[in-house]
N, C-alpha and C positions, 0 to 999 in steps of 0.2 A: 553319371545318371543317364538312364535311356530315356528320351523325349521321344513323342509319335506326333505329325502332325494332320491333325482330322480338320474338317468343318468347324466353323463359329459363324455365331451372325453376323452380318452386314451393318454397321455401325455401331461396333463393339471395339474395347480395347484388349490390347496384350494384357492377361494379368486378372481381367475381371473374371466373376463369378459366375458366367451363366450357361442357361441350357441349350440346348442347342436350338435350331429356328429360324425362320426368318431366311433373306441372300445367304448366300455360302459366302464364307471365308475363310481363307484356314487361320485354325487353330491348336495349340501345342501343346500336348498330353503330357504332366509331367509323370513317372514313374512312381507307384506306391505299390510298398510291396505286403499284403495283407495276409498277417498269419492266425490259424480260424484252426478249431478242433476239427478230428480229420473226422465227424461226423455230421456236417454243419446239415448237410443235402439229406441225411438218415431221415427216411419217411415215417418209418416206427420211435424216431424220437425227435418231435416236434418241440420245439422251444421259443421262446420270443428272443433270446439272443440269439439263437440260428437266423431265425428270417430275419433279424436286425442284418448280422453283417450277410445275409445272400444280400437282401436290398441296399444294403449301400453300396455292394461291389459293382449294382448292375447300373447304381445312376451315379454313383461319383464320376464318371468320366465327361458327362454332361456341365460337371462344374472344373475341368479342369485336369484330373486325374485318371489315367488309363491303371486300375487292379491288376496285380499278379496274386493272386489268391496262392497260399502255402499250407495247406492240410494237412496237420501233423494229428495221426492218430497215437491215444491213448487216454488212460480214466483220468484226466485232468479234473482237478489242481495237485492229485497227488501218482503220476504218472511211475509207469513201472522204466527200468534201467534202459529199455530201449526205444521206449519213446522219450525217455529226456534226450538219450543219445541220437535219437534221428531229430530233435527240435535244435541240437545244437549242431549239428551238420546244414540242416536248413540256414541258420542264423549266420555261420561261419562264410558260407558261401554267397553271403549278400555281400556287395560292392562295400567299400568306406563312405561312407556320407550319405548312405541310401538312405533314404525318407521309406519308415517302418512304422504299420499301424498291427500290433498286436490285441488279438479276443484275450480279456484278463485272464481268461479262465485258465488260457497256456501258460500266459505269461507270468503270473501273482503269482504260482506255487515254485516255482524256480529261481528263486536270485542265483545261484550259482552260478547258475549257465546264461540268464538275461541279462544280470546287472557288468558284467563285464562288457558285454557289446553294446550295451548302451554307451557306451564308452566314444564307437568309434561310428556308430548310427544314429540316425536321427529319430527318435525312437518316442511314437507315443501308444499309450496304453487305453485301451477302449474298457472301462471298467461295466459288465451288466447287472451283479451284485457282487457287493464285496464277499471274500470269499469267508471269512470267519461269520458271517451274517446265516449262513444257511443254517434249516434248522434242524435238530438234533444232535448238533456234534458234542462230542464229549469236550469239557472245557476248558482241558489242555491242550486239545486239538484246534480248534477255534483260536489259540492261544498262540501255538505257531505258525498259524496259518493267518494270524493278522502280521506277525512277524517279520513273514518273507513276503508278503504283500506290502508292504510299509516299504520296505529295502526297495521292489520292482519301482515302486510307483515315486519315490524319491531320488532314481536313479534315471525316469524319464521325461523328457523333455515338455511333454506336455499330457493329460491327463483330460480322457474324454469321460461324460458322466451320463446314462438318459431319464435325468431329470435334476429339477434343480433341490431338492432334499437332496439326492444323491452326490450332490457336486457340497453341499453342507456338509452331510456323512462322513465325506472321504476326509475334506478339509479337516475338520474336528478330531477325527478318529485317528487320521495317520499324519497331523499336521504338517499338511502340504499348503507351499502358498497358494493363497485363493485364485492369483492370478494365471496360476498354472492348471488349475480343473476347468474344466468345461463342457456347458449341459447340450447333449446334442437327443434331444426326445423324439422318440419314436414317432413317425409320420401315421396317416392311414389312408386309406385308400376308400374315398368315398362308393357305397352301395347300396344298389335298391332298397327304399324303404323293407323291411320285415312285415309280410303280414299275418306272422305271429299263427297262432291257435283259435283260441276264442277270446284273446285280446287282456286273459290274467293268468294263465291255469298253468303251462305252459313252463318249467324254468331250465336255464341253459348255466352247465358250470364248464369254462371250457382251461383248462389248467392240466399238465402232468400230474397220476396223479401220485404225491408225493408228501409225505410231514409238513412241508413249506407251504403247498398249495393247503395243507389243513382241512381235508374234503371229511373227514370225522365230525368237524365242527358243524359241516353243514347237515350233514344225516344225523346227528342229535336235534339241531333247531326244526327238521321238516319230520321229526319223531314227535316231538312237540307238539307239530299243527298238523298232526296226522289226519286230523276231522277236515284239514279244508284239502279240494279238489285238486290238488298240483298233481303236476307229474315232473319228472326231474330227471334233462340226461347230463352225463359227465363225459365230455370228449377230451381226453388227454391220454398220453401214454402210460399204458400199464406195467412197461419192462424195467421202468429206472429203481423200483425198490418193492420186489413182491412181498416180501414182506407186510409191508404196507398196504399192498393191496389185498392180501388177504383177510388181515385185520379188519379192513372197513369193506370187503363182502359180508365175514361175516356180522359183522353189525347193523348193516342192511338187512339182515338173515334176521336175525335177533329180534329187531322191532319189527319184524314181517312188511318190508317194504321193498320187497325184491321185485315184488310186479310193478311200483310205482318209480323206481330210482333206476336209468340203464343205465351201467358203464358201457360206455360205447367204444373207448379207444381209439388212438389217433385218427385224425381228418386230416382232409387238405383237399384244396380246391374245390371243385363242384358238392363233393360231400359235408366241406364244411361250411360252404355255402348256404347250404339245405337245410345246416342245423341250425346257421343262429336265423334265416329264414321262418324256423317253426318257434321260436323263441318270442314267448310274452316278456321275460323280464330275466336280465343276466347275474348269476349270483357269482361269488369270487370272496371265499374264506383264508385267505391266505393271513400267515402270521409275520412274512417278508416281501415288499414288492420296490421295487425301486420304481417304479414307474407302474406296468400295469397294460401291456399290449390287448387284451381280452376287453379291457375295456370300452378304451378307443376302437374297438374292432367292432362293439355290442355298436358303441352310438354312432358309428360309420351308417349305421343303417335304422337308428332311432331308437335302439331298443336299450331303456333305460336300465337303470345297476342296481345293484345293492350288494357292497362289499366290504369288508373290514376297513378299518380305518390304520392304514400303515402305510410307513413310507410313503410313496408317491403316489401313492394311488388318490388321495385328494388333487393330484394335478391332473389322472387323465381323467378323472371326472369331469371337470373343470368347470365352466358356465355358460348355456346360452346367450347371446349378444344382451338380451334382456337383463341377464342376473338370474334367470332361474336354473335348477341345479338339477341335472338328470338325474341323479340318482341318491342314493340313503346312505350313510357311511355308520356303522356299527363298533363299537368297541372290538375286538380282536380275542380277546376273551370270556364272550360274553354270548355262549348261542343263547342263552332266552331271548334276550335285546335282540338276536335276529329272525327269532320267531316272532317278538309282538311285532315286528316287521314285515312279516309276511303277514301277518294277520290286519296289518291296515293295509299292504295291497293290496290284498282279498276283498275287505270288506269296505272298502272308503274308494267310491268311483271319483271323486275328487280328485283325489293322490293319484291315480293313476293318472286322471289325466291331465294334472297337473305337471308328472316324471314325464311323461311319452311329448309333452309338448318340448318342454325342455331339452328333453334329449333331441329332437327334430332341430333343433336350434341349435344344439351344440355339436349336430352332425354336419348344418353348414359352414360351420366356425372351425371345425379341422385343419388344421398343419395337414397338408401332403409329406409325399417324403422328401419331396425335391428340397423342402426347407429344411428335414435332417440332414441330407446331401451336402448342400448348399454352406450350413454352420459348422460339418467337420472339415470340408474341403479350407476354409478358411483357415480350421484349428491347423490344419497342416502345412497349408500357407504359411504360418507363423511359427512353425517351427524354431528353434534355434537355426541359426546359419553353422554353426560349429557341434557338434556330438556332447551332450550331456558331462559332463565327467561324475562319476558318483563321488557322493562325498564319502 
């Protein structure tokens, strides 16, 4: 295993967890070798599992870890013959006993080619949704595709999740011991207040748009409150399923809300800045979230939610120090309940400023990422000392 040895603070031990700071000292970089779809950096396809592992490749070294990032392209979890064949040339060429933190997305569609080297590496699996969870699949597909995700995730040593639903999910679903999952949740990066529009009118849906993110459900609920003033952009990628995206233009078309609805298509940085800056209130219809990066992203900067009620997304909601709750959680099913929803943000000054104070509170209460950093670096710490064997 390659060691690097960098700075550490000045009254630190060998071993511990921390950031860098403080006197120099050196400190000993252990080797992880991090394997990521070879699309992680793709500006036209934004994801919150991308910026998960770019961001923890750039601060795990701070806790310990110098990243060798492995970008293996292809349409994972169901990859054509030569991207399985270039993930397993990757994998073959790693040391014996290398400490291996694989994106599930490569890794869950392949036992063939993962569950053997788990064998003889130290191999943990970064799960961002299980893969038979996404939605649409037909449910045979869904069927083997929990199958060989079951095999990956039983054959690896340790099992990261981001969020704790999600570390339940897996346990339950692929019964793995519990002590083997672990919840390493999405950080954020606190941001200037939003000062929003005219402070309700204003809504921001920021998702891929895709069947999962469920952006249908929200252009039927703002069909509904078509009387009241909103406007409504949608900033995610439009390439992952045109299909899809043509459907819900023309449905936009349909109820005549093409002037009021943008699809605006991927952001990043200053643009996306800008957007949830002009952002009264953040909507998020989705029918799957393990977590919910959009969220925590909205109350980085105070601007309160209103989103399905799935998965994890009740944790990035979470609660101001007080107890109050940034945002409205809605059945998943159910767009009228998120119409009479807009229609008491609209009409109830109360409620709003009851959400926006909440959420100002719950933006000081944030996890950075250095604490998702921080709790994988340890997951990996804790590695087995010896290579999984599969059963």
């Amino acid at each position: 295993m390659t060691d690097t040895t960098v700075a550490r603070p000045a009254g630190t031990h060998a071993g511990e967890l921390t950031p860098y700071g403080g006197e120099l000292a050196p400190m000993t970089l252990r080797t992880l070798h991090f394997v990521v779809p070879g699309g992680v950096a793709d500006p036209d396809r934004p994801s919150g599992g991308n910026a998960y592992d770019r961001r923890i490749s750039l601060d795990l070294p701070g806790f310990g870890w110098q990243v060798h990032q492995h970008l293996v392209p292809g349409s994972w979890p169901c990859p054509d013959s030569a991207a399985r064949a270039e993930l397993a040339r990757v994998l073959r060429r790693l040391p014996d006993d290398a400490v291996v933190l694989m994106d599930g997305l490569v890794a869950c569609g392949v036992p063939q080619i993962v569950v053997p080297e788990a064998e003889r590496l130290r191999l943990a699996v970064l799960v961002h949704l299980p893969l038979g969870d996404e939605t649409g699949l037909a449910p045979e597909v869904a069927a083997e595709l929990d199958v060989r995700e079951r095999a990956v995730l039983r054959a690896a040593g340790a099992v990261v999740a981001t969020s704790e639903w999600a570390v339940r999910r897996l346990v339950a679903h692929h019964g793995l011991a519990p002590n083997r999952v672990h919840a390493a949740t999405p950080g954020a990066d606190i941001a200037p207040l939003a000062p929003g529009t005219d402070g309700v009118s204003h809504l921001l849906c920021v998702a891929a748009v895709t069947p999962r993110k469920g952006q249908h459900r929200l252009v039927e609920a703002l069909a509904a409150a078509h009387d009241l003033p909103w406007s409504c952009t949608l900033v995610g990628a439009l390439t992952q399923d045109p299909a899809y995206v043509g459907r819900l233009r023309d449905r936009i078309d349909r109820h005549g809300l093409t002037d009021r609805i943008h699809l605006a298509g991927p952001r990043a940085g200053a643009a996306l800045d800008a957007a949830y800056a002009a952002a009264d209130l953040m909507v998020l219809t989705s029918y799957a979230e393990t977590y919910g990066m959009a969220v925590t992203e909205s109350l980085a900067r105070g601007v309160p939610v209103l989103a399905t009620d799935v998965g994890g997304v009740p944790e990035a909601v979470g609660r101001a120090p007080d107890g109050g709750v940034p945002g409205i959680l809605v059945p998943p099913e159910d767009p009228a309940a998120l119409a009479a929803e807009l229609r008491g943000w609209f009409g109830e000054p109360d409620v709003r400023r009851r959400l926006k104070s909440a959420a100002r509170g719950r933006r000081a209460a944030l996890d950075g990422w250095a604490t998702t950093a921080r709790t994988l670096a340890g997951v990996l710490h804790r590695l087995p000392g010896e290579p999984r064997r599969a059963a």
